[in-house]
C-alpha positions in Angstrom: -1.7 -19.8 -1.7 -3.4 -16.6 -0.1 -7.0 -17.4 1.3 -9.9 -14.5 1.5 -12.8 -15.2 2.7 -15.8 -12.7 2.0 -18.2 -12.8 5.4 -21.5 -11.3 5.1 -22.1 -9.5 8.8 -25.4 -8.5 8.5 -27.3 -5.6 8.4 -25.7 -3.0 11.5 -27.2 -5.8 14.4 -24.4 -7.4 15.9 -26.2 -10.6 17.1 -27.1 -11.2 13.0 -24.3 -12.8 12.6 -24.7 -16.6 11.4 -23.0 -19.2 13.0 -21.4 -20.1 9.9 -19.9 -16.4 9.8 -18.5 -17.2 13.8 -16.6 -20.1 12.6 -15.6 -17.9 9.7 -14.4 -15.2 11.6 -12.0 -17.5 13.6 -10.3 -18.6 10.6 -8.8 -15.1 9.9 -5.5 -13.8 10.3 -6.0 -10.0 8.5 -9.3 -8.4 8.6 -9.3 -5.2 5.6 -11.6 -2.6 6.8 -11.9 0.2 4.3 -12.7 3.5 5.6 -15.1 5.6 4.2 -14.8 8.5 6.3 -15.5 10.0 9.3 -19.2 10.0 9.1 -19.1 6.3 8.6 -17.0 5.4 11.0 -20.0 3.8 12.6 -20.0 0.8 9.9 -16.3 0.1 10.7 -16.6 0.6 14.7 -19.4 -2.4 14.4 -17.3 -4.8 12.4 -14.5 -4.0 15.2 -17.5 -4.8 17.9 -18.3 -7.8 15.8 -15.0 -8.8 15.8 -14.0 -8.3 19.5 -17.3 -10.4 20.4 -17.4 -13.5 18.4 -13.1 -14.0 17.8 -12.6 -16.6 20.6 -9.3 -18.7 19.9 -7.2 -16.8 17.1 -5.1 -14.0 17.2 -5.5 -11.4 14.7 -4.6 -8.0 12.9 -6.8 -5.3 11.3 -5.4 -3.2 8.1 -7.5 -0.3 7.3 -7.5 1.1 3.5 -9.2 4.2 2.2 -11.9 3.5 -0.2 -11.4 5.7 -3.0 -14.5 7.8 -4.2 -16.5 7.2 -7.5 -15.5 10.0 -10.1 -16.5 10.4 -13.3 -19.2 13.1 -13.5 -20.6 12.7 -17.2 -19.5 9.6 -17.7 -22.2 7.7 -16.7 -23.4 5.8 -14.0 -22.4 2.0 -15.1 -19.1 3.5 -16.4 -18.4 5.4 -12.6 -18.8 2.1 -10.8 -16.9 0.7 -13.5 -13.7 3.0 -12.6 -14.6 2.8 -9.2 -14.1 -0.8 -8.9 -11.0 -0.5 -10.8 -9.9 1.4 -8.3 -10.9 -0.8 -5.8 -9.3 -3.4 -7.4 -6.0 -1.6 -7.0 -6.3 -1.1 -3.7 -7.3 -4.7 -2.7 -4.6 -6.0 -4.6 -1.9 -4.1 -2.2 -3.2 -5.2 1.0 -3.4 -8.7 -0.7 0.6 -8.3 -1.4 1.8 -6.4 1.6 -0.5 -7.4 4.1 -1.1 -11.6 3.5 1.9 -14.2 3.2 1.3 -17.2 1.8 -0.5 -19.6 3.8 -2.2 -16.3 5.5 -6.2 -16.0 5.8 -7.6 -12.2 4.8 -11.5 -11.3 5.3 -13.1 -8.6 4.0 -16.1 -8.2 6.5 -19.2 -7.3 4.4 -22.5 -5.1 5.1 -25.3 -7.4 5.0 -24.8 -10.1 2.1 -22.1 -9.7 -0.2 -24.6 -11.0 -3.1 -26.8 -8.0 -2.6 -25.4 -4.6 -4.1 -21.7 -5.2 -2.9 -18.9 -5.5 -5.3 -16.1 -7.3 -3.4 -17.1 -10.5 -5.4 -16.9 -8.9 -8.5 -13.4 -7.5 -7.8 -12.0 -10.4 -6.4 -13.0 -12.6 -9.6 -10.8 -9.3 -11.1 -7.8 -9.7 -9.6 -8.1 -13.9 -10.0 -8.3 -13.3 -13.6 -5.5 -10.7 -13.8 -3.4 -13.2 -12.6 -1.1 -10.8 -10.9 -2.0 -13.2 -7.4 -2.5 -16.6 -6.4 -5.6 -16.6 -4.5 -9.1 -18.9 -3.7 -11.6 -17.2 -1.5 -15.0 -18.4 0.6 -18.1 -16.1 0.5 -20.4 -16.5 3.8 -23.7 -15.3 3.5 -24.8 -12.8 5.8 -28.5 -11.2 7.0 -29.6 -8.4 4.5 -31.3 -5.3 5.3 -34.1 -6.4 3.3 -34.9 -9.6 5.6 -34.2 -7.0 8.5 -36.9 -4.6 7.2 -39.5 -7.3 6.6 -39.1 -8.7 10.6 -39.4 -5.6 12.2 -42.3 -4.5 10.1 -43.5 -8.0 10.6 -44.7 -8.0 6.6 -44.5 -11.0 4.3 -42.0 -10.0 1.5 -43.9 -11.5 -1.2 -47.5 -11.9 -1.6 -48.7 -15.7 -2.4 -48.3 -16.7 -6.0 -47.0 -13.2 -6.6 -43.0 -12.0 -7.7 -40.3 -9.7 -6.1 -38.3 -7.6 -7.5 -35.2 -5.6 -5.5 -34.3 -2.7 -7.5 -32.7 1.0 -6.7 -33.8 4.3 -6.6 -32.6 5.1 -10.1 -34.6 2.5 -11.6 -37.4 3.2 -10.0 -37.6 6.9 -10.7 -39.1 5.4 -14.4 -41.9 4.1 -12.7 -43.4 1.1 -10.6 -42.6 -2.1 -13.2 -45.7 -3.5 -14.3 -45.2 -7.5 -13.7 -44.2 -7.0 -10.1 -46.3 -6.1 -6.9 -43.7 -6.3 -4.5 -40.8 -4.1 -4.7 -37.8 -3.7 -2.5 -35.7 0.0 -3.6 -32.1 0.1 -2.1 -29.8 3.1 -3.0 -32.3 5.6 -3.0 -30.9 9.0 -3.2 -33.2 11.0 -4.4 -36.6 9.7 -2.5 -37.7 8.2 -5.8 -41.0 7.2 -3.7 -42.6 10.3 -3.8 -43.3 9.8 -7.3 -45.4 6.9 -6.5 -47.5 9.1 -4.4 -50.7 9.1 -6.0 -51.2 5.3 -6.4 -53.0 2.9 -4.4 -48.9 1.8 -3.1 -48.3 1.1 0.7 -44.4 1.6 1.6 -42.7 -0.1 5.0 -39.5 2.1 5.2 -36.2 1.8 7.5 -33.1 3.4 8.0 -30.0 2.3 9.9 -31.9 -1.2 10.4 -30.6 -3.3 13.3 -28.5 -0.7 14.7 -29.2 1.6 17.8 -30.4 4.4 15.4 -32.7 2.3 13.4 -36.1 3.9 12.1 -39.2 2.8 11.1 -42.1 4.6 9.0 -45.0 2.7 7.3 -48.5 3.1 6.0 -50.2 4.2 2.8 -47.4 6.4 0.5 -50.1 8.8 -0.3 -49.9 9.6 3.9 -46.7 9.2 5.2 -44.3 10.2 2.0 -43.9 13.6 3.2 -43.2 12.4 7.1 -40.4 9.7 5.5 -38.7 12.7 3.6 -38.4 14.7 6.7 -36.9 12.2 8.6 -34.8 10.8 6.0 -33.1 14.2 6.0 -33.1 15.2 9.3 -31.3 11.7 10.3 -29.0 12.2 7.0 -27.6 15.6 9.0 -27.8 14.4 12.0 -25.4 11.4 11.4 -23.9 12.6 8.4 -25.2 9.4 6.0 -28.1 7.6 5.9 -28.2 3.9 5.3 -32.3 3.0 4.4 -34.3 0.4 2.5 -38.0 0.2 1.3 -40.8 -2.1 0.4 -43.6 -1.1 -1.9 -46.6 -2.9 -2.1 -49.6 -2.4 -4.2 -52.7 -4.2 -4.9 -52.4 -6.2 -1.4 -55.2 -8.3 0.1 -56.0 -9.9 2.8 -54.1 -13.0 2.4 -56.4 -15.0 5.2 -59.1 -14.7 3.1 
């Protein structure tokens, strides 16, 4: 039997890391890091850093794969993930064969929480089901960027009595939902914000949270929309990727009251 064990590393801050994911990160015998590149070689520099700091007692190899790219133009969006992950699968089935005997401990060391917008769960339920290996894996949560925005812009994510809802930038090009005052946007490509400009909405906006480049903007959308949008693209060139999450609140009052 092959173990993998899918450990959440939080959101680009090294010192994120539960103590659960310490103890998890001595178990491992292969750590996969799939490289997206050379502008992201950031992401796979701090799991190397994580690794380094917090690996005490075990000795321990890293495999680098190539994550292949989503394709598909026309298809659709659910359908592009769809091949994507299929692809994905592929891939994390090799390293699986070649890379773990049996007996042998594999991690796959995960941005944030690996509940949150991350398929590695998803695929790894794949591969169970194909059958084509015998494997059991762990997940171990991790600190998201969403509970990294809300402590640096020291703002309640919810308001009392009141929903959340985390969505993406796709979703919330169709508007502000209507039974929600609190919204987190992730995967925001296209500022999808600036929509919301001319409504009573305040944003708290972040980019590369936790990490030396992090970035902060908030304040009334109406004000500071344009300012976000230059940054965002200036850091975007700058680094060559951008990494940023959002909270939109409307209707807020004073909570003391």
């Amino acid at each position: 039997m092959k173990k993998i064990l899918v450990i959440g590393i939080g959101a680009g801050n090294p010192e994120y890391i539960t103590v659960q994911a310490v103890k998890a990160l001595n178990r491992v015998d292969v750590f996969f890091l799939m490289d997206k590149g050379v502008s992201k070689e950031k992401l796979n520099h701090l799991r190397r850093e994580i690794c380094k700091r917090y690996i005490t007692d075990r000795n321990y190899r890293i495999v680098e794969a190539t994550t292949p790219e989503r394709q598909g133009e026309g298809l659709g969006y659910l359908k592009a993930v769809d091949n994507l992950n299929a692809e994905k699968q592929h891939v994390f089935e090799r390293l699986i064969a070649e890379e773990l005997d049996d007996g042998d401990c594999g991690a796959f060391l995960v941005w944030g929480d690996p509940s949150l917008y991350d398929s590695t769960i998803r695929i790894l339920n794949a591969i169970i089901k194909a059958g084509q290996h015998v494997i059991e894996y762990e997940v171990i949560p991790g600190i998201t960027s969403v509970q990294a925005l809300t402590a640096q812009h020291k703002v309640p994510l919810n308001n009392i009595g009141h929903s959340v809802e985390i969505t993406t930038g796709r979703r919330l090009a169709r508007g502000f939902p209507d039974n929600v005052d609190s919204l987190v946007v992730m995967l925001d490509a296209e500022n999808a914000y600036k929509a919301l400009a001319d409504q009573a909405v305040e944003i708290f906006w972040g980019a590369y949270l936790g990490t030396p480049d992090e970035i902060l903007i908030s304040g009334k959308l109406s004000e500071v929309a344009d300012e976000i949008e230059r940054v965002r693209n200036a850091a975007r060139e700058a680094n060559g990727w951008i990494m940023d999450t959002y909270l939109l609140k409307r209707g807020v009052q004073d909570e003391s009251e």
